[in-house]
C-alpha positions as CSV (number, residue, x, y, z in Angstrom):
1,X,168.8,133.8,-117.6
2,X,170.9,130.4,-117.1
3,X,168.7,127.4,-116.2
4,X,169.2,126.4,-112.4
5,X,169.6,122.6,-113.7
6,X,172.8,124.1,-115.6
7,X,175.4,121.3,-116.8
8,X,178.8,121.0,-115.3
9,X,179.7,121.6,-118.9
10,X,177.7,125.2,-118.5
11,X,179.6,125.9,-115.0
12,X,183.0,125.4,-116.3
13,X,182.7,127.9,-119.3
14,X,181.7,130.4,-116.8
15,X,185.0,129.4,-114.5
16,X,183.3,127.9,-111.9
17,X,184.2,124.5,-112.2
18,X,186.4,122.3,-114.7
19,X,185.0,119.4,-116.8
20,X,185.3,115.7,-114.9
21,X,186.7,113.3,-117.5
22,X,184.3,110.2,-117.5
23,X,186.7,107.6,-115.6
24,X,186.7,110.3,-113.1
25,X,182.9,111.1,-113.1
26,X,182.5,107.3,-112.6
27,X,185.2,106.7,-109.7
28,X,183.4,109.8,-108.1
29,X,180.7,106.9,-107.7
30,X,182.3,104.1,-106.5
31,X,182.3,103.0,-102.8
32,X,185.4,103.4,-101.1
33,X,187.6,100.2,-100.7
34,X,187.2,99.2,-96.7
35,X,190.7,99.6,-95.3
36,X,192.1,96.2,-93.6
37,X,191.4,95.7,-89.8
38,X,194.2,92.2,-90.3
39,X,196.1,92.3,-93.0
40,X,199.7,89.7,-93.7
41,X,201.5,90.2,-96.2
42,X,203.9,87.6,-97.7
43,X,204.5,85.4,-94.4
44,X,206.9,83.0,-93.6
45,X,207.2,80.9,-91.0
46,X,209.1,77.8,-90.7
47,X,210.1,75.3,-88.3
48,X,213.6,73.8,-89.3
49,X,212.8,72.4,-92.9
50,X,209.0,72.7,-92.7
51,X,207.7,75.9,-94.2
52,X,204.1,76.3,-92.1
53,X,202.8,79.5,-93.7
54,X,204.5,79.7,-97.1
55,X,204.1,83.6,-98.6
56,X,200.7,83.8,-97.0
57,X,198.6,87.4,-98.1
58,X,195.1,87.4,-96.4
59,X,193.6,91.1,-95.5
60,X,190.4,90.7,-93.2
61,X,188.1,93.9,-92.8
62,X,186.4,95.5,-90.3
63,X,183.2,93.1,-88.6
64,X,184.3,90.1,-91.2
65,X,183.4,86.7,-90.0
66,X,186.5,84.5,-91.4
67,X,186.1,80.2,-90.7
68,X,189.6,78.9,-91.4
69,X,189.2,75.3,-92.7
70,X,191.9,72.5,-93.5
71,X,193.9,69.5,-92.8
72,X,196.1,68.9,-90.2
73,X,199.8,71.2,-90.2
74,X,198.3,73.3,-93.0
75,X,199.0,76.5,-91.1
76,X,195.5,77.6,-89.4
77,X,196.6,77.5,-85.8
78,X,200.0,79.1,-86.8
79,X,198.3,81.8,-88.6
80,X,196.4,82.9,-85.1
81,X,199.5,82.3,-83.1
82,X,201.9,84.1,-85.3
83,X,199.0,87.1,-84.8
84,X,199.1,87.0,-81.1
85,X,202.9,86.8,-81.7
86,X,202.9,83.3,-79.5
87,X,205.4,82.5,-82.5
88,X,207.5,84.9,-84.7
89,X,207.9,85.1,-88.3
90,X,210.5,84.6,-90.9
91,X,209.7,87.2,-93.4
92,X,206.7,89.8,-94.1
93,X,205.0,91.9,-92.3
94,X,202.0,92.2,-90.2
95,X,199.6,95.0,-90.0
96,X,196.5,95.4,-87.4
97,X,194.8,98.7,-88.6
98,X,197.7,100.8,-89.3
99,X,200.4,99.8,-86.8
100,X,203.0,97.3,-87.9
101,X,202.8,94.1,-85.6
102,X,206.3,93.0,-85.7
103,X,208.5,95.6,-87.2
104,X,208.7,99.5,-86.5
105,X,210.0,102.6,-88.6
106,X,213.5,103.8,-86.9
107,X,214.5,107.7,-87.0
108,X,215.7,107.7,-90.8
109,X,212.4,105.8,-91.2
110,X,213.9,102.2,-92.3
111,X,211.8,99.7,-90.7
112,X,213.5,97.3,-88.0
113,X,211.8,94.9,-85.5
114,X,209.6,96.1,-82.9
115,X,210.1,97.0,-79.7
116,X,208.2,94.9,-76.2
117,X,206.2,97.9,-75.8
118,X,205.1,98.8,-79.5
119,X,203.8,94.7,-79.2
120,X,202.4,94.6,-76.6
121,X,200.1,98.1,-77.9
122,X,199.7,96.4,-81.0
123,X,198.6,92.9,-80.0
124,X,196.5,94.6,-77.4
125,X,194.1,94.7,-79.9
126,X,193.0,91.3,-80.3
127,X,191.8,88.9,-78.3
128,X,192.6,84.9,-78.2
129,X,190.5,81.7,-76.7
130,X,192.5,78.6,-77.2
131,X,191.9,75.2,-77.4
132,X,192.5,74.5,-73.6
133,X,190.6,76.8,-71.3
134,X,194.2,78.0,-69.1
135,X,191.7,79.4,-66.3
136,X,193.6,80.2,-63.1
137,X,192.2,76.9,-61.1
138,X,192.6,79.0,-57.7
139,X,190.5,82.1,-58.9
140,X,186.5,81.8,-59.5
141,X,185.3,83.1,-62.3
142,X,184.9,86.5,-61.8
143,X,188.8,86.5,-60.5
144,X,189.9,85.1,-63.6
145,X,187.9,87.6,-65.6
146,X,189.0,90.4,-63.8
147,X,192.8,89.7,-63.2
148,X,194.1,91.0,-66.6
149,X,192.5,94.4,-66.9
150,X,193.3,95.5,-63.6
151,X,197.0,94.0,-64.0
152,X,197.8,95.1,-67.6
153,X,195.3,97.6,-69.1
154,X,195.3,99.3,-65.1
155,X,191.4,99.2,-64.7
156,X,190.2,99.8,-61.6
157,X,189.2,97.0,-59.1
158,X,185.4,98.0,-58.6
159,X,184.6,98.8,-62.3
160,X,186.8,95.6,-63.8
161,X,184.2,93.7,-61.6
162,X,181.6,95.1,-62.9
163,X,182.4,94.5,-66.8
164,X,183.3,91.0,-65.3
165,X,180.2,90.7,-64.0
166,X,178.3,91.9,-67.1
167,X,180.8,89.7,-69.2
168,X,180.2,86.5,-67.6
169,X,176.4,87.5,-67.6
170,X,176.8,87.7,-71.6
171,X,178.4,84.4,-72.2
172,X,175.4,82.7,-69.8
173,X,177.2,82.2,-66.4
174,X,176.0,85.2,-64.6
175,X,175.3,82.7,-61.8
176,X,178.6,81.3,-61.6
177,X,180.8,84.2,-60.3
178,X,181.7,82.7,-57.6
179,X,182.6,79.1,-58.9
180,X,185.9,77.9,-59.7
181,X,187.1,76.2,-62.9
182,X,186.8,73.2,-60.8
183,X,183.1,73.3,-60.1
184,X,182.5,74.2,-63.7
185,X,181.6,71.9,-66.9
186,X,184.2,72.1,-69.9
187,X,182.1,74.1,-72.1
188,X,181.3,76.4,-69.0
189,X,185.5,77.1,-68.3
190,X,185.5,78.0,-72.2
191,X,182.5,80.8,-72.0
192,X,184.9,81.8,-69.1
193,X,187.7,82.0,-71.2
194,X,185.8,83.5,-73.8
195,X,184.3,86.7,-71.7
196,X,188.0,87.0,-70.0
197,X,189.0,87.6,-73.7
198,X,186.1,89.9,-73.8
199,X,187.5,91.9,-71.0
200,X,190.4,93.2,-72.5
201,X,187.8,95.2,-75.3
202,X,189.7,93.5,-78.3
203,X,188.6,94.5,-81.8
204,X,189.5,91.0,-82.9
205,X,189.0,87.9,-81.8
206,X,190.7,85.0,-82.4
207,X,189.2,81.6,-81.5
208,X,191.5,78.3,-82.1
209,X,189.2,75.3,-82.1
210,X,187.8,76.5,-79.6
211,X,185.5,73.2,-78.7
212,X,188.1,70.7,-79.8
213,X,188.2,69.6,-76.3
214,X,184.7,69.2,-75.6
215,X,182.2,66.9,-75.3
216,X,180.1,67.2,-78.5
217,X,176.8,68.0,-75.9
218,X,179.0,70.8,-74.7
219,X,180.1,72.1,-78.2
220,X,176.9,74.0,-78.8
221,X,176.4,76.3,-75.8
222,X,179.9,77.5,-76.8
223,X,179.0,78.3,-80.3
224,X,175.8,80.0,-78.9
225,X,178.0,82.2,-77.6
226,X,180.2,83.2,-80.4
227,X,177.0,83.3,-83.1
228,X,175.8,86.4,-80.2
229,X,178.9,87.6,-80.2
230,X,179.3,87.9,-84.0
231,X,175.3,89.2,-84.3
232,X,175.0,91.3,-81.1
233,X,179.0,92.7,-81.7
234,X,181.0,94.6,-84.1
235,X,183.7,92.2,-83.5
236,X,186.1,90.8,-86.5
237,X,186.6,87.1,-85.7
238,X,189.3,84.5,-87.3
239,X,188.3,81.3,-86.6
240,X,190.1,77.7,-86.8
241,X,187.8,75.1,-86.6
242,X,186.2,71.5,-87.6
243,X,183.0,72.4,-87.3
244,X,181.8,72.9,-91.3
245,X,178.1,73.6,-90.2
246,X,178.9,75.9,-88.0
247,X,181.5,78.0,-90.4
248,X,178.8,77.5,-93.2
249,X,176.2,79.1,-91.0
250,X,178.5,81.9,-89.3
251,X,181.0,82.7,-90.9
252,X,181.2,85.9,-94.3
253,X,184.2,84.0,-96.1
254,X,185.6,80.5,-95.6
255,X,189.6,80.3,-96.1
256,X,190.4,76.9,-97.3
257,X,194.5,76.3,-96.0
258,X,196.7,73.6,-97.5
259,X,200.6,73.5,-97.3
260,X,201.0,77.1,-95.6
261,X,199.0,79.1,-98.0
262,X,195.1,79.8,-98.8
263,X,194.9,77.1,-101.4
264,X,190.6,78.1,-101.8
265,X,188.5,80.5,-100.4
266,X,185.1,82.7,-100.9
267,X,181.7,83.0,-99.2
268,X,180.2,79.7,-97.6
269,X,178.1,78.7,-100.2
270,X,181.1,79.3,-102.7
271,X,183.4,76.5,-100.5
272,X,180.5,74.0,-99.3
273,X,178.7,73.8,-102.7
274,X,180.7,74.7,-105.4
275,X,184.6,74.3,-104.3
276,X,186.5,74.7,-107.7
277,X,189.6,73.1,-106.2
278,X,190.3,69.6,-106.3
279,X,192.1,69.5,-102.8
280,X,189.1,71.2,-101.2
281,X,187.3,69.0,-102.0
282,X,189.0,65.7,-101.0
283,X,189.1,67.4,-97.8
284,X,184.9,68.1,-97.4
285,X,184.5,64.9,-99.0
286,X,186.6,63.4,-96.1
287,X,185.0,65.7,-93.3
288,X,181.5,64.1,-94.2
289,X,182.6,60.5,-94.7
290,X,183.8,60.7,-90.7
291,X,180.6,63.2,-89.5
């Protein structure tokens, strides 16, 4: 009578199932790599003589929390805006899940530059608050929030007012509606801009310095709004900023940028407290000599 705790050994002499070699048996047991939500792949992009992103590889997952830190003309903003494609690239390619950003296989399957439509699928996927708010000054804030779904993803008026409405209750200006940028406070036009990003139901977000412009008294209710979205959301989020407490607090992985390329990075603590690279830091050394 064979044992009901039988050995795979046992199994496969009786033909019922062949031996694992023990690199297999082990990789049986280990998790599955999580497949890139972002992912560039040795990207160029120069203007004239000045390389801006030099070869630049950076994969971003799924949910990931990524602060983008360092000096002036290293290549943050470009990053987002070559993402958004605001600005094209030179070389490499750009992949959000498993579409191509930029380039598209042909017939015989050679890959060529994309298409307006493929793009605009593509990029439909993320979502981008800039420095400046670019509100529409004669709509109110529901107007602005609405006027992109019902115009480009074909939303219906009534139910594009209602995720408005829910949007802008989200950020903290459900009693604005009816204000115009105007009437509203700097860090209030960006929580606009923020939910109108919202409305579009990216699966990335892009912020680029987002309270650069702001009063620091304003800075905060802005952030608010981005540590809910990042706690209360299953959003991925790149984010260019200044703000080292607030990328220490929020962010999974810091990317450190100097001269086009990802000179440092690693978790928070990793960059703040134990940066192994000498340029990073001279530049946290010089963030907290002007803070």
């Amino acid at each position: 009578m064979t044992s009901p705790l039988s050995t795979s050994n046992d199994l496969s002499r009786r033909g019922n199932l062949t031996p694992l070699h023990p690199q297999e048996a082990t990789a049986m047991h280990q998790p599955k790599a999580v497949k890139p939500i972002v992912s560039f792949q040795d990207v160029t992009k120069s203007y004239g003589n000045f390389t801006v992103l030099d070869h630049l590889n950076l994969d971003v997952t799924p949910g990931e929390k990524v602060a983008i830190i360092g000096p002036s003309g290293s290549g943050k903003s470009t990053l987002l805006r070559v993402l958004m494609t605001l600005e094209g690239i030179d070389d490499g390619l750009i992949r959000i899940e498993d579409d191509l950003l930029t380039h598209m296989p042909n017939r015989n399957g050679v890959l060529v530059p994309a298409n307006d439509r493929h793009i605009r699928r593509v990029r439909g996927k993320i979502g981008m608050v800039f420095q400046s708010f670019n509100l529409f000054p004669h709509m109110t804030a529901l107007q602005n929030v609405i006027e992109a779904p019902v115009q480009v993803l074909g939303m219906k008026p009534a139910e594009a007012r209602e995720r408005a409405a829910d949007l802008l209750e989200l950020v903290g200006l459900g009693s604005k509606l009816g204000h115009y940028p105007s009437q509203l406070s700097g860090g209030q036009q960006q929580r606009v801009a923020i939910a109108r990003a919202l409305a579009m139901r990216p699966k990335v977000m892009l912020f680029d310095e987002v309270t650069s412009a702001l009063d620091p008294e304003l800075c905060g209710e802005v952030l608010n709004v981005i540590r809910k979205l990042g706690a209360e959301h299953n959003l991925t989020m790149l984010m260019v900023t200044h703000q080292m407490g607030f990328a220490r607090e929020f962010a999974d992985r810091v990317c450190f940028f100097y001269k086009g390329q990802i000179h440092e990075q690693g978790t928070p603590a990793q960059i703040f407290e134990h940066p192994q690279q000498e340029r990073t830091c001279a530049f946290l050394s010089a963030v907290k000599e002007a803070n």
